[in-house]
Each structure stands twice: as C-alpha cells, then as structure tokens.
C-alpha positions as CSV (number, residue, x, y, z in Angstrom):
1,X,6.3,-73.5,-54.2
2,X,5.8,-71.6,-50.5
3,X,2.6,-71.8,-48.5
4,X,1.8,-68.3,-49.7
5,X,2.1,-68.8,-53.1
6,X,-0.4,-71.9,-52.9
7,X,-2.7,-69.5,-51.2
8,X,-2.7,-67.0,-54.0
9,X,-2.8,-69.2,-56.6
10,X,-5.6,-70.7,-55.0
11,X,-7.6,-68.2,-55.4
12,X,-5.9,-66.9,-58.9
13,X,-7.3,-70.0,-60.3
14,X,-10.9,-69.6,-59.5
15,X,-11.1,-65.5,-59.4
16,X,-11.3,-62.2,-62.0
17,X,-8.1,-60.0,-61.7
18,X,-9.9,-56.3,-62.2
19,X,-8.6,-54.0,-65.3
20,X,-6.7,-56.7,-66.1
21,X,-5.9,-59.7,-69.1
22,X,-6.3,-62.6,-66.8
23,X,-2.6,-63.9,-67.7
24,X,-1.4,-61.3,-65.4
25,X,-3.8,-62.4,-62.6
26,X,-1.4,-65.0,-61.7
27,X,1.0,-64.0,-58.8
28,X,-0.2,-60.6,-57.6
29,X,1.2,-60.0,-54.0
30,X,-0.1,-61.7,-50.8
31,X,-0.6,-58.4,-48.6
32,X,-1.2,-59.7,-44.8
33,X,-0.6,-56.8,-42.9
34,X,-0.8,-52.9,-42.5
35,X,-0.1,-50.1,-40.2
36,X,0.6,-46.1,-40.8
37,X,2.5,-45.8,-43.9
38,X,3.5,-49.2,-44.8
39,X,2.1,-52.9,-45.2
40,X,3.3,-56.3,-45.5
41,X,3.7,-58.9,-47.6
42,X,3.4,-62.8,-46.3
43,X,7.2,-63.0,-45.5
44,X,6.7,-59.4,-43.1
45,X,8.9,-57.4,-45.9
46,X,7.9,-54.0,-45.5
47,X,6.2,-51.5,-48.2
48,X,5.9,-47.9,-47.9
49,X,2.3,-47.2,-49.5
50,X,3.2,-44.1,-51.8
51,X,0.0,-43.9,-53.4
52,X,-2.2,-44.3,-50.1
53,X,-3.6,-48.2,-52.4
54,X,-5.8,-46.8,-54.7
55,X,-6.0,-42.9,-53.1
56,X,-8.2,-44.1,-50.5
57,X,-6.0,-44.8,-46.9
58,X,-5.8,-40.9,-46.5
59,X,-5.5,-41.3,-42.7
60,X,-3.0,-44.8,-43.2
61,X,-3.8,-48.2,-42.0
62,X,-4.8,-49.5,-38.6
63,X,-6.5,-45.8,-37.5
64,X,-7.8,-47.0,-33.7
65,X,-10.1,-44.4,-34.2
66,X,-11.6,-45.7,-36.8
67,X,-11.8,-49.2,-36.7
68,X,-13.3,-48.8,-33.2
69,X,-16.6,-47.1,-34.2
70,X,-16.7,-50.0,-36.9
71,X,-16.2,-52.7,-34.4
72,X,-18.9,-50.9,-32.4
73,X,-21.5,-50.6,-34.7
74,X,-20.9,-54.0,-36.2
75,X,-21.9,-55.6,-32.0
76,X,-24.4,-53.0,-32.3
77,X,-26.0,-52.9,-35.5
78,X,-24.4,-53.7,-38.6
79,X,-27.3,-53.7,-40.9
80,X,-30.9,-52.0,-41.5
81,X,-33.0,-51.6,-44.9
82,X,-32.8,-48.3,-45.9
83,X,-35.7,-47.3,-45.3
84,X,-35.2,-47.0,-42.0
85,X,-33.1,-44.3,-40.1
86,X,-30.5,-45.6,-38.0
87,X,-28.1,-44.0,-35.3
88,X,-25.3,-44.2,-37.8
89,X,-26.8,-42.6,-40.8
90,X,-27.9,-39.4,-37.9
91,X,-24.4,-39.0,-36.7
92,X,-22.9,-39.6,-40.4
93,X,-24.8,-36.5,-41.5
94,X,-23.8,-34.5,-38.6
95,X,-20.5,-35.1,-39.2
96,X,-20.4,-34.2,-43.0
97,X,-22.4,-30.8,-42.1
98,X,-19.2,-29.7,-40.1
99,X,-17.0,-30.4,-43.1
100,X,-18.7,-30.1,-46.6
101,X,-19.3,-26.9,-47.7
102,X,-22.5,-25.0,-48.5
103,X,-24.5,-25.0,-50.3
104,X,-24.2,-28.4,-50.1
105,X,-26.4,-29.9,-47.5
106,X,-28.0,-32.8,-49.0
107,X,-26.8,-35.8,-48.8
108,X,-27.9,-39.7,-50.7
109,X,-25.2,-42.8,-49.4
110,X,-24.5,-45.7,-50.9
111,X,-20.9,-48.0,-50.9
112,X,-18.8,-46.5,-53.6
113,X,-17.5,-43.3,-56.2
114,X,-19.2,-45.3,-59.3
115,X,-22.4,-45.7,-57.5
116,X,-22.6,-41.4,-56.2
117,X,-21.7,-41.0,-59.8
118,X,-24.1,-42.8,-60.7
119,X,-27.1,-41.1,-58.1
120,X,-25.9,-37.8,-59.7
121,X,-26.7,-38.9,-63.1
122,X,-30.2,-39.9,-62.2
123,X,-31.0,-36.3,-59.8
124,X,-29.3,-34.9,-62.5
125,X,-31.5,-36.4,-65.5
126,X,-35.0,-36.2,-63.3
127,X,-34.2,-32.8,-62.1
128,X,-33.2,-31.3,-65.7
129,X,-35.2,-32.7,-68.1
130,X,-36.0,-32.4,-70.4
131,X,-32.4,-31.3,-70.6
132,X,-30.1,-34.4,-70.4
133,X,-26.7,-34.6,-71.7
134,X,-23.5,-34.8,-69.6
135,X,-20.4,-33.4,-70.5
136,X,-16.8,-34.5,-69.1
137,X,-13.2,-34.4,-70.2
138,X,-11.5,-36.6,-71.6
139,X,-8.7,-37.0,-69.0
140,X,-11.5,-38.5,-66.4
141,X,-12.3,-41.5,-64.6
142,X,-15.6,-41.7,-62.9
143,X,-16.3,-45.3,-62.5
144,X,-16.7,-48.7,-63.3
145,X,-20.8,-49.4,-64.1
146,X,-22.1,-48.5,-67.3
147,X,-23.0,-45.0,-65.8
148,X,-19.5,-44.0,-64.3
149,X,-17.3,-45.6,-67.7
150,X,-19.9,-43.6,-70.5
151,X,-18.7,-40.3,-68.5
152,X,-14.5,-41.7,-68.4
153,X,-12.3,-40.5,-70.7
154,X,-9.2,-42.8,-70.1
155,X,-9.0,-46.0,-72.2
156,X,-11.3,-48.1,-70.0
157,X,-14.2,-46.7,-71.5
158,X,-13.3,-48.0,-75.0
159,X,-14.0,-52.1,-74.5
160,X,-16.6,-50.9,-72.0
161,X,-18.7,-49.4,-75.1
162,X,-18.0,-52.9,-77.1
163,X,-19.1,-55.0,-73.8
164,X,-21.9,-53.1,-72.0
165,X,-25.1,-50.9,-72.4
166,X,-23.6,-47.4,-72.2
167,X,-25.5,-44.6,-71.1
168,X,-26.3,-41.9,-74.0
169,X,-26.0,-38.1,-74.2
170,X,-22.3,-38.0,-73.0
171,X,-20.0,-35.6,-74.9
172,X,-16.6,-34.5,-74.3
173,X,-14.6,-31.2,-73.6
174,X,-11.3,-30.6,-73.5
175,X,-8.9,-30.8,-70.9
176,X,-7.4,-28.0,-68.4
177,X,-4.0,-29.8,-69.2
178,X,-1.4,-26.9,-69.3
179,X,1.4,-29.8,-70.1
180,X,0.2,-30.8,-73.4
181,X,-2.9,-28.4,-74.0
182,X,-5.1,-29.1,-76.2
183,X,-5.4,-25.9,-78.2
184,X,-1.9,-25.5,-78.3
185,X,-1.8,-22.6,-76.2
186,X,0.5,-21.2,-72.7
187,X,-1.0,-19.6,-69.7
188,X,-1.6,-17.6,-69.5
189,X,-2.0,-16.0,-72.7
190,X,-4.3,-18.5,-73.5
191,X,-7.1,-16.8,-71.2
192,X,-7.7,-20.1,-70.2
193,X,-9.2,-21.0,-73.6
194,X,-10.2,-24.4,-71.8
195,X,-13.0,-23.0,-70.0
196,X,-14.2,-20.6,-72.1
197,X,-14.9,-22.9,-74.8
198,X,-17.3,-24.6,-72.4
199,X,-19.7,-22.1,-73.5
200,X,-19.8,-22.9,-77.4
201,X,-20.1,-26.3,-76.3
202,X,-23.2,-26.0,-74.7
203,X,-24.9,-23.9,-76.8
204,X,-23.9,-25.9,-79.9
205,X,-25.0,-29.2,-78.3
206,X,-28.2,-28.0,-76.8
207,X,-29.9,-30.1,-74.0
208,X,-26.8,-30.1,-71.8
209,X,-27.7,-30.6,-68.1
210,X,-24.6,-31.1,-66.7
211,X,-20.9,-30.9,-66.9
212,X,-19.3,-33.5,-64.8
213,X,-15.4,-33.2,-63.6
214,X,-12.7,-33.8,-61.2
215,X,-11.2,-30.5,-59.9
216,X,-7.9,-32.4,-59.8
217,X,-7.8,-34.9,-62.3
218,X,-7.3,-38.5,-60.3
219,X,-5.6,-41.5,-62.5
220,X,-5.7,-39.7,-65.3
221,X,-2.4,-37.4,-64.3
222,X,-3.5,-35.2,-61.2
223,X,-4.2,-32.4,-63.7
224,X,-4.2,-28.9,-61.4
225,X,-6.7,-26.2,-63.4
226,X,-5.0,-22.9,-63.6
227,X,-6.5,-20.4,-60.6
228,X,-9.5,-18.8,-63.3
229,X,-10.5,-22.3,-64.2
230,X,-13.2,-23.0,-62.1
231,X,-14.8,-19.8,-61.5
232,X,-14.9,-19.3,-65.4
233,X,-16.8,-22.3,-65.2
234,X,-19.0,-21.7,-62.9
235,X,-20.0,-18.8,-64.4
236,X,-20.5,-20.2,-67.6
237,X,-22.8,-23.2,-66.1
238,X,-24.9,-20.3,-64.5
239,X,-25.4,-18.8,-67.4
240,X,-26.5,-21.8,-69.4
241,X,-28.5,-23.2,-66.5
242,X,-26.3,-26.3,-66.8
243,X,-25.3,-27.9,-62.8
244,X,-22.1,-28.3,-62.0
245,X,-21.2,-32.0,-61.1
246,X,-18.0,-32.3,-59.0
247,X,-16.4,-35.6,-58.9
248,X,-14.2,-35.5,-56.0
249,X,-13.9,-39.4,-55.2
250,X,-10.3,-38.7,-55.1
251,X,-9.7,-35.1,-54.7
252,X,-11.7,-34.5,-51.5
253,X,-10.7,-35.5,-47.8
254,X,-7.4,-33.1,-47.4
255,X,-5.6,-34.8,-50.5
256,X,-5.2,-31.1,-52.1
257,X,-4.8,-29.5,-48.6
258,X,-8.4,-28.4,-48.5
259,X,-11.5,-30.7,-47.2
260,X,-12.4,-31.1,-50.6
261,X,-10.7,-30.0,-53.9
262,X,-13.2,-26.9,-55.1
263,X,-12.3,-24.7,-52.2
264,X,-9.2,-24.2,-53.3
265,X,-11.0,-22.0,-55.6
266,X,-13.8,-21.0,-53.3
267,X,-16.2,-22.2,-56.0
268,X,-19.1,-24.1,-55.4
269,X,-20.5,-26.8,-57.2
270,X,-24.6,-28.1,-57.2
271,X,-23.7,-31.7,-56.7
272,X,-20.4,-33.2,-55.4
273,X,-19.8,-36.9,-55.0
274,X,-17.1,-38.4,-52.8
275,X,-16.1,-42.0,-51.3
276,X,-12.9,-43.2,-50.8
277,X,-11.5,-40.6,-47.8
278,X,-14.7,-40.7,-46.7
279,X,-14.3,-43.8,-44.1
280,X,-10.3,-44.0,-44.9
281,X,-11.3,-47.0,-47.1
282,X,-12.0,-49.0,-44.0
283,X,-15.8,-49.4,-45.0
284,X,-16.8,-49.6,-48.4
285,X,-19.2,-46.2,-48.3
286,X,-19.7,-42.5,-50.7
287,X,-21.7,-40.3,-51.0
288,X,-23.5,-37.8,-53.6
289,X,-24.5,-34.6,-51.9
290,X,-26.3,-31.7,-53.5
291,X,-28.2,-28.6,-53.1
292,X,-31.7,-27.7,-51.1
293,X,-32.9,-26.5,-54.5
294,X,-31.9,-30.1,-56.3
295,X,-33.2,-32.2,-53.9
296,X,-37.0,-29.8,-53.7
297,X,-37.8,-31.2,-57.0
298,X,-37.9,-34.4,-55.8
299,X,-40.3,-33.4,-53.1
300,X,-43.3,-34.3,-54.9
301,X,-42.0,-36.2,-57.5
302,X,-40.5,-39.8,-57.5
303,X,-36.5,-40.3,-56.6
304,X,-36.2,-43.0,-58.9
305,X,-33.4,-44.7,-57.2
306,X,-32.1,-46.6,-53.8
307,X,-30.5,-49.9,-53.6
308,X,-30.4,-52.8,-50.9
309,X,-26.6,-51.5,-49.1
310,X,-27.9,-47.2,-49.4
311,X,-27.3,-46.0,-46.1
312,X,-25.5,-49.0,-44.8
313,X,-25.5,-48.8,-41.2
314,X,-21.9,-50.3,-41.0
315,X,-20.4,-48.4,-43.9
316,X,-21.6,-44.9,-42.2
317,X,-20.3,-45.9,-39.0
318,X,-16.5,-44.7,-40.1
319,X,-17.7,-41.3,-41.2
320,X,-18.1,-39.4,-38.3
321,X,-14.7,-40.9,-36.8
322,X,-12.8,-39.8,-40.1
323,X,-14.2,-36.8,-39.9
324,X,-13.0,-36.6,-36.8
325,X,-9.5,-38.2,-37.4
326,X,-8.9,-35.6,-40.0
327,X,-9.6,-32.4,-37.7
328,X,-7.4,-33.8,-35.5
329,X,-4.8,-34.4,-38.2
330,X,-5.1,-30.9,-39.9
331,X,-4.6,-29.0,-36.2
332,X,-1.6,-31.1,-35.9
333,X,0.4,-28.9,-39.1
334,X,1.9,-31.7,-39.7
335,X,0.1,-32.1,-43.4
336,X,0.8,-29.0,-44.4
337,X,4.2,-28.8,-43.4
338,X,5.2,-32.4,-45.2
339,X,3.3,-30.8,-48.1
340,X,5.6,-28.3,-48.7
341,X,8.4,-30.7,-48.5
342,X,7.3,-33.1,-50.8
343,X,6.5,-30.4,-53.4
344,X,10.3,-29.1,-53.2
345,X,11.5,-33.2,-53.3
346,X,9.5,-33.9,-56.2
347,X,10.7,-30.6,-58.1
348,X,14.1,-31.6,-57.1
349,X,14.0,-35.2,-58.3
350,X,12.2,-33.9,-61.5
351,X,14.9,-32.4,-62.7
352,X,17.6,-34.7,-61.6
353,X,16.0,-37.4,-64.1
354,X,15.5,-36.9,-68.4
355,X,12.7,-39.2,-68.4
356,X,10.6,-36.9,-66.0
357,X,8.5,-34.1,-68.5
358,X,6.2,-32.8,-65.9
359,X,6.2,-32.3,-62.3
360,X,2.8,-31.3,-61.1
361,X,0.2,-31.7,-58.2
362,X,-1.2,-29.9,-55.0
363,X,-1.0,-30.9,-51.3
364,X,0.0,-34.8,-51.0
365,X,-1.6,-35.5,-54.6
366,X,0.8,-35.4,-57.7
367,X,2.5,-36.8,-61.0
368,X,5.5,-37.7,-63.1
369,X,5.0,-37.6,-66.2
370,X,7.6,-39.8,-67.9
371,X,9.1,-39.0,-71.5
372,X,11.1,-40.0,-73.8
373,X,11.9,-36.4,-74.5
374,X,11.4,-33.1,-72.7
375,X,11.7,-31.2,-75.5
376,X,9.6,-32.7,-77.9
377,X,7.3,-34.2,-74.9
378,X,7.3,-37.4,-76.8
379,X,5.6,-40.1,-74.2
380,X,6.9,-43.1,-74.0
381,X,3.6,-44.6,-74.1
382,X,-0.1,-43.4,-74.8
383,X,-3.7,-44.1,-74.9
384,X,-3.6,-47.6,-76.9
385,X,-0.6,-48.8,-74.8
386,X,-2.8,-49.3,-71.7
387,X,-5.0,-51.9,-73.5
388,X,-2.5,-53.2,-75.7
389,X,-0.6,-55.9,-72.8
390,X,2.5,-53.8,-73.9
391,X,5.2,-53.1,-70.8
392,X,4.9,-49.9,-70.1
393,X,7.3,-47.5,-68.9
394,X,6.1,-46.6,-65.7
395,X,5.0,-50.0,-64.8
396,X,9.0,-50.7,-65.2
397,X,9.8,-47.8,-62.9
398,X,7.2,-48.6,-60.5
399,X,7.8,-52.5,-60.6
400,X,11.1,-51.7,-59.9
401,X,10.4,-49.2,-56.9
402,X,8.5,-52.3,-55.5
403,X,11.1,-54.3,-55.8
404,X,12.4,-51.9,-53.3
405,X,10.3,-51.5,-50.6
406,X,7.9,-49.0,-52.2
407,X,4.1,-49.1,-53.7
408,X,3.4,-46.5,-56.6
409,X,0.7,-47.4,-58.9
410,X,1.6,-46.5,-62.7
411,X,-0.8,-45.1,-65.1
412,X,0.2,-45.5,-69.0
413,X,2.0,-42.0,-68.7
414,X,2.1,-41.3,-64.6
415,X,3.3,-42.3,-61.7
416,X,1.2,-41.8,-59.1
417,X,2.9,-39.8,-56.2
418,X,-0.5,-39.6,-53.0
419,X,0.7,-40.9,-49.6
420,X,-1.0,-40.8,-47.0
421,X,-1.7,-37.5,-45.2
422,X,0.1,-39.0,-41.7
423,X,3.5,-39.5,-43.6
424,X,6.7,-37.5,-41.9
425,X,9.1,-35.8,-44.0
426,X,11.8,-38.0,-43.1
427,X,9.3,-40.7,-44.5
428,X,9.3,-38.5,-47.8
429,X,12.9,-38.7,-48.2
430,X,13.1,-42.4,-47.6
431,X,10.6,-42.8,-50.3
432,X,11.9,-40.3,-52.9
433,X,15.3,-42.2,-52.3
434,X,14.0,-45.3,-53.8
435,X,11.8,-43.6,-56.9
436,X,15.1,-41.4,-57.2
437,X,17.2,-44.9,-58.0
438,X,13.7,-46.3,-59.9
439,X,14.0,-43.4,-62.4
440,X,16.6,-44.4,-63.6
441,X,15.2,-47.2,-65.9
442,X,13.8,-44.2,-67.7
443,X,16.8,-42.1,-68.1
444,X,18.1,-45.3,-70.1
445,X,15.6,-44.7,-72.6
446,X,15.5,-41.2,-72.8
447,X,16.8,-38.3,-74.5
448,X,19.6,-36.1,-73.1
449,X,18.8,-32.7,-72.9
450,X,19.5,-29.3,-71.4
451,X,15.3,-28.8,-71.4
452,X,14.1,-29.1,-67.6
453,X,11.6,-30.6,-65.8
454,X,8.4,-29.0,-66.8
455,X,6.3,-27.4,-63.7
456,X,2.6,-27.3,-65.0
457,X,0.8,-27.4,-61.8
458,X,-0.2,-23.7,-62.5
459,X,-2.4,-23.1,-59.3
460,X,-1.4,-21.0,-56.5
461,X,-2.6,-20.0,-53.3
C-alpha cells in the first residue's frame, strides 16, 4: 500500500463520504495540487477539470488575484461577529453593485447556495404572509439543509423526507425540458405550455408566495428555457403577486455568457441567490440579494435570521477580486470566443456517438444526455438508479474519461460538460478528444440508428 493510499484511508476510516453509501467512501482520489485548468493527483498525474469541481472554479485554480486579497485579509482581519461592519463586507457590496443587476440591490451573506436559499425562504415567508408556499420544478437542486432539499427535485430529496424535518408548503411544476417535455409537446407549438400552466397552478393552490428556480437547470441536466420562458413567467408572478426566486448558485458568474443567467432574457427576478463563482470557490461565501421593496418590510419588523459566519470577513474578501478577475476575463474575448467552439465540438461529438440523445447548454455550461436509444429516448438509467448503488452509465463514461486524464462529474442521465471560463480552445479539443474515446462505452450498449443527436437547447441570442 503507497504513502498516499495510507493517507486517504486514514481519513476514509474515520470520515462521512457526502451523497454517498459509505462502501464507496473508500479510495476516493488524493488531489494535492491545482493550477488553471488542471490538478493533480499525489503521484503529479495531471487532470483537466472539465466540470470546473463542482461548477464553482469559474476563474481555475491558483487565481493570484484572488488568493492575494484572501491572504491579506486573513494578516488583516479574518474574522468579526456580524454585527459589526467590516472593510471587507463595504468593498464586497461595492463590488456586487457594479455587476448584479437592478433591481437588485440588497444584499444578506452567509458561506454557501443552501444557506442563500435558505435566507430567501425566510424574507420570502415573513415578507408574504400570510401567503407561504414555494413552488419549484422538479429537475432542481437547491441544497443540502432541510430548507434547500424540501424545494429539490432530484432524488436527494427522497431519503431526505425519511431522515429530516422537511419544510412544508412546497409543491412542484413542471419542467421547461424541451428534450423529454412533460406535456408531450414541441416548440414551439407548444406556446410554451410550461410556463403558462404556472398560472393554474397558483391559483389552484392558493397561498403561493413564491416560485423558486434555476434559469439554467444545474445537476439536474443544464436545462436551457426556450426564449419566452422567463418573461411568461414573470408576467405571470406579477400578476399573481407571487416573487420570483432565482436560484443562480450555478448559473450566475459568466457560466451562461452573461454575469448571471436571467439576463439572457433581460428579466428580472425579486430575489436571486448565488455562491459558488462568487469567490471562485476559494472562500466558502453566497449570497441572497433582493429588492428595496423586499427588504422595507423588514424595516420595522424583525429579520428573523443571521448566523455566527453571516458576513464573514474572510469569506467576503474574494468578492471584490473575482469581480474583478472576471471583468478582466470577459474584455479579454477569450470566453466568448472558446464558447462558440465548444458549442460546435460538442454538436460534433453528439452526433459522432449513438449513446448521446441530447446535446444542449449555453456559454461554457452544458450536457450529454446518454441513451440507450435516440429514437425512442430510452435512458439508460433514471430517477431510482441514483439511490439504488447501481453502476450507472455515465459514471462508466466518466470513470473511464478519468482514467484518462480528465474530470467530468456524472449525474444518473448527464454528463456534466462546465470548464472553467479561462480554458483555450486548444484545451477544448484536448478534452473532447478523451470524452470522444470515453463515449464509446456507451455506443456498446446502445442502439444503432439513423436518428441524430437531438439539439434541445432552444435559446438564442
């Protein structure tokens, strides 16, 4: 047994493996290294980070930038209650009011997406009642607490209900999922049927203060809404005096090509939360912004909410630096351009392989969906699967990929194509090399046919 091995299992043996059975918390990979697009395992192999970890390293690993004002405010001040104002938390908030767009210009920090999800449910709930249920989709993730898994649609949420207090007064909607939609329709005769049933929703329900959703749907298959979607939405929230919550832990920062997701369709929402992007993942820190008109009713009425690490002087200190970082970045061209390359590589590749159904995403955020069949759509795996301990399909691809050189994290139907925003388009094609030799596993297993890959990303500029 190496050194490294020892290590890990070392700290296997006395530690929880998260989203896991414990059985496979046994020889996950000893990462001791990181820079730009790649990182590195104990023996200095070399990964190219295809899904940015978890969607969070938008800007890559070892920004100077960065990890400078960290190291600064950490000899400076690393920590103060939160009921004080500190240096960090001023220039945090300036930075934000250069990028986040009105009306939004309120702002509540705390250290991660579950927890802003979480401060919007409570603004939400003491700011509409008497009004107080939520509705999401069922294609959703919005965190791990008992707050963030009640509003998740993905399979998470079902052992989370058996284990743990779940909040009440969450319903579901469907899904603006043009690949398999849910009312058996095709845009765009279907006058995006998705949206417009929001409206008998919440008028049938009654008591609905909020609808809660990711503009692009994160884990759950980076689901692109056709171009009416949101303002059909909005309009339709307006008119029921229902806010409009938007989740964009992973769709904001310049994954989608815009600051944050919802400009793409110049709507605005009330409240948006974000983390992630927002400090490149380098400090643990989100943040649920709303209106002037949300946060007045608070003004003489308690904000029943705060928490020891809220406005964590450390945490802030890499916001005003990404912000930064990402201007920079963006005058560059260089994420737009490699955009555009990546969108043609992945159509490309999609219809090289029989196990890839759909091909969809926006900017340097998109999904395979594997098949068995692209006529028939039949998945290889579904919902169940992900609890289940079965091997899944694209775990096999994306183990495989690994094995390679490359890090894609698998969903139970997706791959999960969001690398960071500094990757070159010769980068592109070293990666889509590898996932092009990866995909094959799948063609094994899948059905021959003259059906191509199917394009649902539906959005255009």
């Amino acid at each position: 047994m190496s050194q490294a091995v020892e290590k890990v299992k070392a700290l296997t043996d006395h530690t929880y493996g998260t989203w896991n059975r414990q059985s496979g918390w046994k020889t996950p990979m000893l990462v001791t290294d990181a820079e730009g697009i790649y990182f590195y395992n104990a023996d200095g192999k070399p990964f190219i980070d295809f899904s940015s970890q978890l969607m969070c390293s938008n800007l890559g690993h070892k920004n100077k930038a960065i990890i400078e004002a960290i190291v600064k405010q950490a000899e400076k001040l690393p920590y103060a209650a939160p009921g004080f104002v500190t240096e960090a938390s001023i220039a945090a908030v300036e930075a934000l009011k250069t990028v986040v767009p009105e009306p939004l210009s309120q702002f509540f920090f705390s250290t991660s997406g579950t927890e802003a999800n979480d401060g919007a449910l409570i603004m939400t709930r003491q700011s509409k009642a008497p009004a107080y249920k939520i509705i999401s989709r069922y294609h959703s993730y919005h965190g791990a607490t008992s707050g963030g898994l009640s509003f998740t649609g993905d399979p998470r949420r079902w052992p989370a209900e058996q284990a743990r207090y779940t909040v009440q007064g969450v319903r579901f909607a469907p899904d603006n999922y043009c690949y398999r939609c849910p009312f058996k329709m095709s845009y765009p005769e279907c006058d995006i049927q998705c949206a417009r049933y929001l409206d008998y929703l919440f008028k049938e329900e009654g008591n609905v203060a909020a609808f809660i959703v990711e503009p692009v749907v994160g884990t759950n298959g980076r689901i692109v809404p056709p171009p009416e979607y949101f303002p059909i939405v909005r309009q339709i929230c307006d008119e029921n005096d229902v806010l409009l919550i938007a989740d964009e832990v992973m769709s904001g920062w310049f994954r989608t090509g815009t600051a944050f997701a919802m400009q793409n369709w110049n709507v605005a929402p009330d409240i948006m939360t974000t983390a992630k992007g927002a400090s490149n993942a380098y400090t643990p820190v989100a943040i649920t912004m709303t209106t002037e008109k949300i946060k007045s009713h608070f003004e003489d009425e308690f904000f029943c909410h705060g928490h020891t690490y809220a406005y964590h002087a450390l945490a802030l200190s890499a916001i005003p630096a990404a912000v930064a970082e990402y201007d920079k970045l963006y005058k560059s061209g260089l994420p737009q351009k490699v955009s555009q390359h990546l969108e043609k590589k992945l159509y490309e590749l999609g219809d090289k392989h029989f196990c890839v159904g759909d091909v969809r995403g926006i900017g340097h955020f998109w999904a395979f969906e594997i098949v068995k069949n692209r006529e028939t759509k039949e998945p290889f795996d579904v919902k169940p699967d992900k609890l289940s301990g079965k091997a899944l399909m694209t775990g096999k691809i994306a183990g495989d990929a690994m094995q390679q050189g490359l890090y894609m994290a698998p969903w139970y139907d997706t791959l999960v194509i969001a690398p960071p925003l500094i990757i070159t388009e010769d980068q592109v094609d070293e990666a889509i090399d590898i996932i092009d030799k990866s995909l094959k596993l799948g063609d094994e297993q899948a059905v021959e046919t003259d059906v191509p890959a199917s394009r649902s990303s539906v959005y255009k500029k």
